[in-house]
C-alpha positions in Angstrom: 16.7 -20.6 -30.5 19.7 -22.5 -28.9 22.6 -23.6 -32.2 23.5 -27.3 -31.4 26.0 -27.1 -33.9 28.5 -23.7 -35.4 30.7 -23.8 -38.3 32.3 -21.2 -39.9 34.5 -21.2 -42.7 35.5 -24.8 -42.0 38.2 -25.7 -44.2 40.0 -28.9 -44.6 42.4 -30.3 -47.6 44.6 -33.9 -47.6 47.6 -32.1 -49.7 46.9 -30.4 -52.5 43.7 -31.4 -52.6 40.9 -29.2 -50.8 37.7 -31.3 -49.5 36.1 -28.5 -47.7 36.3 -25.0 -49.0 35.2 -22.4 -46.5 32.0 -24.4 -45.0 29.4 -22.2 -42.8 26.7 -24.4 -40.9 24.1 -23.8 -38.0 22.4 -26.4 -36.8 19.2 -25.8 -34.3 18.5 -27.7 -31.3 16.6 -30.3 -31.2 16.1 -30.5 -35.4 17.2 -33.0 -38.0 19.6 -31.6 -40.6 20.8 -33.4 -43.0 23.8 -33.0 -45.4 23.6 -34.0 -48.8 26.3 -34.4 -51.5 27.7 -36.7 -54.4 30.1 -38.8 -53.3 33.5 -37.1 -52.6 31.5 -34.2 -51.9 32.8 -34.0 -48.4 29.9 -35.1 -46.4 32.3 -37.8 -44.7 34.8 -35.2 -43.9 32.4 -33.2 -42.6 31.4 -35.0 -39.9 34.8 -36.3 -39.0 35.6 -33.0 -38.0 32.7 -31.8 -36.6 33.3 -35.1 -34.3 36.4 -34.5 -33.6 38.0 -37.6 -35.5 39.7 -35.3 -38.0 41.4 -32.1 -37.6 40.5 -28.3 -39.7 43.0 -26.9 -41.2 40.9 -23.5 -41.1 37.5 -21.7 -39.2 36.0 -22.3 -36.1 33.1 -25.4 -34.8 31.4 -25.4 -31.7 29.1 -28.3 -31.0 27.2 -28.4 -28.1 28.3 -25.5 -26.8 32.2 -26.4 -27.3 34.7 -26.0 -29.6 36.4 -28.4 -31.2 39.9 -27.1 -30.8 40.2 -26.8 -27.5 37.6 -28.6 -25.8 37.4 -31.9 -27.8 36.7 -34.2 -25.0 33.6 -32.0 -24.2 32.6 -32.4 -27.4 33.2 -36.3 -27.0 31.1 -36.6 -23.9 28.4 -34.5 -25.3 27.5 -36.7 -28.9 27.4 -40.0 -30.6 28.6 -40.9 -33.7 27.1 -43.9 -36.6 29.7 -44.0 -39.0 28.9 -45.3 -42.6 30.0 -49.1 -41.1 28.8 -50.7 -38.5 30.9 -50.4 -35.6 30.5 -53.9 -33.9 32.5 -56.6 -32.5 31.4 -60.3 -34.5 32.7 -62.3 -31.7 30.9 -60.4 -29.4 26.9 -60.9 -29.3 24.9 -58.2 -29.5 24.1 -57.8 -25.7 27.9 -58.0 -25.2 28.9 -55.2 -27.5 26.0 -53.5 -25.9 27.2 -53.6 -22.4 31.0 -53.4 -23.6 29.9 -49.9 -24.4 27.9 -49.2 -21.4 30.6 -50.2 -19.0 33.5 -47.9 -21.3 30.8 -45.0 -20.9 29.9 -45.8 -17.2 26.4 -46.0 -17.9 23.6 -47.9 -16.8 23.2 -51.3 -17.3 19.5 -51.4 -17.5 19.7 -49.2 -20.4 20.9 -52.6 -22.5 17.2 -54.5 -22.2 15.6 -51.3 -23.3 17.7 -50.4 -26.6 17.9 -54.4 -27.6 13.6 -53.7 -27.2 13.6 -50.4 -29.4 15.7 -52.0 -32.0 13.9 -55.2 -32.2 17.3 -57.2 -31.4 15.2 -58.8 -28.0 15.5 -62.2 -29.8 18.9 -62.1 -31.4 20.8 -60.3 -28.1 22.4 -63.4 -26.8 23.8 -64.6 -30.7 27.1 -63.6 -32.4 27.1 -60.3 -34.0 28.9 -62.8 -36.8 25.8 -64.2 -37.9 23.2 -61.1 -37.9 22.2 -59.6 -41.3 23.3 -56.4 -42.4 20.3 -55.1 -41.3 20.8 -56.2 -37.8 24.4 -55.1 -37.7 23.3 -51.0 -38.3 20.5 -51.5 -36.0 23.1 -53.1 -33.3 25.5 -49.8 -34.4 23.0 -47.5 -33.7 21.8 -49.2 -30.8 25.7 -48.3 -29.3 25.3 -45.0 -30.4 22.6 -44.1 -28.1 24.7 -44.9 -24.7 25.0 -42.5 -22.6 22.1 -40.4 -24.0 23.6 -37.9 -26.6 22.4 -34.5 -27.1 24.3 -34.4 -30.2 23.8 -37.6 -32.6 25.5 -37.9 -35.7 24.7 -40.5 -39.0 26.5 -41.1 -41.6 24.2 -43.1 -44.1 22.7 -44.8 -41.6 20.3 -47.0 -43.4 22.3 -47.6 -45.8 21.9 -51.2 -46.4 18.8 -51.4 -44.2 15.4 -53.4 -45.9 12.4 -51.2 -45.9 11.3 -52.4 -42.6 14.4 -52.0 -41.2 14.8 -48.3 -42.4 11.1 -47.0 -41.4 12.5 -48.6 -38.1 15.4 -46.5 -38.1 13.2 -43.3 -39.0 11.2 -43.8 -36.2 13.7 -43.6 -33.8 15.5 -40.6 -34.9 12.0 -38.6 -35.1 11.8 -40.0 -31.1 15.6 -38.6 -30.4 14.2 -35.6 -31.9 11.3 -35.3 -29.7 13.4 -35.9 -26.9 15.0 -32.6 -27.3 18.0 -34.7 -29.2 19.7 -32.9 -32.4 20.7 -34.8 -35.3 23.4 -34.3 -38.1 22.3 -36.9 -40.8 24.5 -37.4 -43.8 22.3 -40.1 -46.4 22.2 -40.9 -50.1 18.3 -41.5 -49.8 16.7 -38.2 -50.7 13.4 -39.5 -49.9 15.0 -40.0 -46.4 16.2 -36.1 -46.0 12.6 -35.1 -47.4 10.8 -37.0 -45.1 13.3 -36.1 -41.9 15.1 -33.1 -41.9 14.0 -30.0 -40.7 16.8 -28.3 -43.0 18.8 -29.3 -45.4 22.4 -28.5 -47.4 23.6 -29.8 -50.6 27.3 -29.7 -50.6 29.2 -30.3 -53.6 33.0 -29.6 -54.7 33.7 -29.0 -50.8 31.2 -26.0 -50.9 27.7 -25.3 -49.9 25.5 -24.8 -52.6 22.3 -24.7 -51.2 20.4 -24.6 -47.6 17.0 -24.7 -46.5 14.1 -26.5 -45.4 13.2 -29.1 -48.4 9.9 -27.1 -49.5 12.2 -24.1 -49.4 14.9 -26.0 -51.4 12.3 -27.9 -53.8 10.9 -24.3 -54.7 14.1 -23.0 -56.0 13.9 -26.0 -59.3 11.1 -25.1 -61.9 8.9 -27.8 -62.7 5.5 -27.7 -60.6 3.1 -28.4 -62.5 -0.9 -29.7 -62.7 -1.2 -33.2 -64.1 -4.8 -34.0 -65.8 -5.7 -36.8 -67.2 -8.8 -37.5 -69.4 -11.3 -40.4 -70.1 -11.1 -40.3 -73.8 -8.6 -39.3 -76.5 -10.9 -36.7 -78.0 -11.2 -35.0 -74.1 -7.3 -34.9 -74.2 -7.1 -33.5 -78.1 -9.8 -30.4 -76.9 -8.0 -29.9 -73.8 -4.2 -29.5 -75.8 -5.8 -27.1 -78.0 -7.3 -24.7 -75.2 -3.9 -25.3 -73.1 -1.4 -24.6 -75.7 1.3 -24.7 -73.0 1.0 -27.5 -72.2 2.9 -31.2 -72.6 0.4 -34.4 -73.4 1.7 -38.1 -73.1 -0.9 -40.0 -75.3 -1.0 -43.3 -73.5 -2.2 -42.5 -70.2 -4.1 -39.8 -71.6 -2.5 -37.2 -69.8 -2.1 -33.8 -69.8 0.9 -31.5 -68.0 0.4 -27.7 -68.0 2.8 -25.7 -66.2 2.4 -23.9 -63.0 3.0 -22.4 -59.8 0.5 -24.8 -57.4 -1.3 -22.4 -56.5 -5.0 -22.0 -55.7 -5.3 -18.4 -58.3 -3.4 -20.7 -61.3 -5.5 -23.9 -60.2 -8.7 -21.7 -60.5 -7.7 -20.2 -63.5 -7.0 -23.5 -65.3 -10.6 -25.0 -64.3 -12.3 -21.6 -65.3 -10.3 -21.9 -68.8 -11.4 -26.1 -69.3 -15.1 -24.9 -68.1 -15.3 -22.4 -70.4 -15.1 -25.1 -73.5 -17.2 -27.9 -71.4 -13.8 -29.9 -71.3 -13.9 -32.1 -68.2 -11.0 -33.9 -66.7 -11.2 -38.1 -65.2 -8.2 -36.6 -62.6 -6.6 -33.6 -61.4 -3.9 -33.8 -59.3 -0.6 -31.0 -58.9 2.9 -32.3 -59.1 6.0 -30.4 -57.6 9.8 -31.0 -58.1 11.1 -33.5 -55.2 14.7 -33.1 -53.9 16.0 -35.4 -56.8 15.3 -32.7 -59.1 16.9 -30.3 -56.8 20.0 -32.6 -56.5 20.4 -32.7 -60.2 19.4 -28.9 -60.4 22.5 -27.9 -57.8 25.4 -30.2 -59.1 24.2 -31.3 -62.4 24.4 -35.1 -61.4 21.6 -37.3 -60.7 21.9 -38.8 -56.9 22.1 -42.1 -58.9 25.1 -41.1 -61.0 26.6 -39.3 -57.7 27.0 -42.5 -56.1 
């Protein structure tokens, strides 16, 4: 499969102190990967260089087929770039920044109408970028990111911000780039966003990779799957902790947790062991860790606390 994007022992440090430690990356065509990190992990850094808005001090990139070093402006002409701020003009309106960008990229001008209608700024084009929402103003950003049809997009926290409309907005678009044949580097502090997105993931932390993989891949890797049962009656729930003396009750809901691997033998196994005492459960259902759990697993912060 064609690489989009190749690092190798990326390093970069601002004096003494060292941001990214000997970073290796490959990033398929055509996927979503996203890079995850506390902040001052050096997810920022990370794409400043792999954009070429910041120079390595040490290893080699290559992004769409060039490298870095000595073919920046290749590099340039190959991606776009949403930073963590909107990069808009308030006294401009929307369909002026829009076409200020079109006309810098040489691009064509019909293009405007059609990202104004996929961003759902139609009504707000011809008004001041100084009075849009938030909201508006990363949609407009985007929006100006897509001129000149990328093969190479990267986001840095781009829904940041965003309501949940705007964001599931947002998501819809990137999964089109993707189907386009587009590749995307997405850098977010919403888990739930990388989980639902990205094709493959890294968790950087201290300026080194501590983990990669696809999220089910990565999820795997944290103990915690487990079957959740819950019963009609407090007495079910009492028979059921005696038979299943691994397991963890929570009295209220009338729940039982009983540790696990998900799978269909263990499942069976579980069901055969209730049916053999005539225990029945109201609800079955089986619970695995999310990438939360994996985030706290890999650099013993919660993605909460790493903010």
């Amino acid at each position: 499969m064609t690489t989009a994007i190749e690092v190798s022992g990326l390093r970069k440090a601002y004096g003494d102190k060292v941001v990214l430690d000997g970073i290796d990356l490959d990033v398929r065509a055509g996927s979503i990967f996203s890079l995850l990190g506390p902040n001052g992990a050096g997810k920022t850094t990370t794409v400043n260089v792999l954009t070429t808005l910041a120079e390595a001090d040490g290893g080699t990139v290559r992004v769409a087929g060039h490298d870095i070093a000595t073919d920046a402006g290749a590099v340039r002409a190959a991606i776009g770039v949403t930073g963590q701020f909107a990069a808009v003009d308030d006294l401009l309106t929307g369909q002026e920044n829009l076409r200020l960008v079109v006309d810098l990229k040489r691009a064509d001008r019909r293009v405007v109408a059609e990202l104004l209608e996929r961003f759902d700024l139609v009504e707000s084009a011809r008004e001041p970028v100084s009075t849009y929402s938030g909201g508006m103003r990363r949609k407009l950003d985007l929006a100006m990111t897509l001129v000149g049809a990328p093969r190479v997009v990267f986001l840095d926290e781009p829904t940041t911000g965003l309501d949940p409309r705007s964001r599931r907005t947002t998501w819809s678009v990137i999964r089109d780039l993707v189907a386009d044949g587009v590749t995307v580097f997405l850098t977010t502090q919403y888990l739930e966003e990388a989980d639902r997105l990205a094709d493959r993931v890294a968790v950087l932390d201290r300026g080194r990779l501590v983990a990669q993989g696809t999220p089910d891949e990565l999820k795997r890797r944290v103990p915690g799957t487990h079957v959740r049962l819950r019963f009609a009656t407090a007495a079910e729930l009492d028979a059921a902790a005696r038979v299943l003396t691994d397991s963890a009750r929570d009295d209220e809901p009338l729940v039982l947790r009983v540790p696990g691997d998900g799978g269909t033998r263990s499942l069976r196994a579980l069901l055969d062991r209730l049916d053999e005492y005539s225990i029945g459960a109201e609800e079955l259902s089986v619970r695995t860790p999310d990438l939360d759990d994996v985030f706290l697993a890999l650099t013993g912060r919660t993605p909460e606390v790493a903010r």
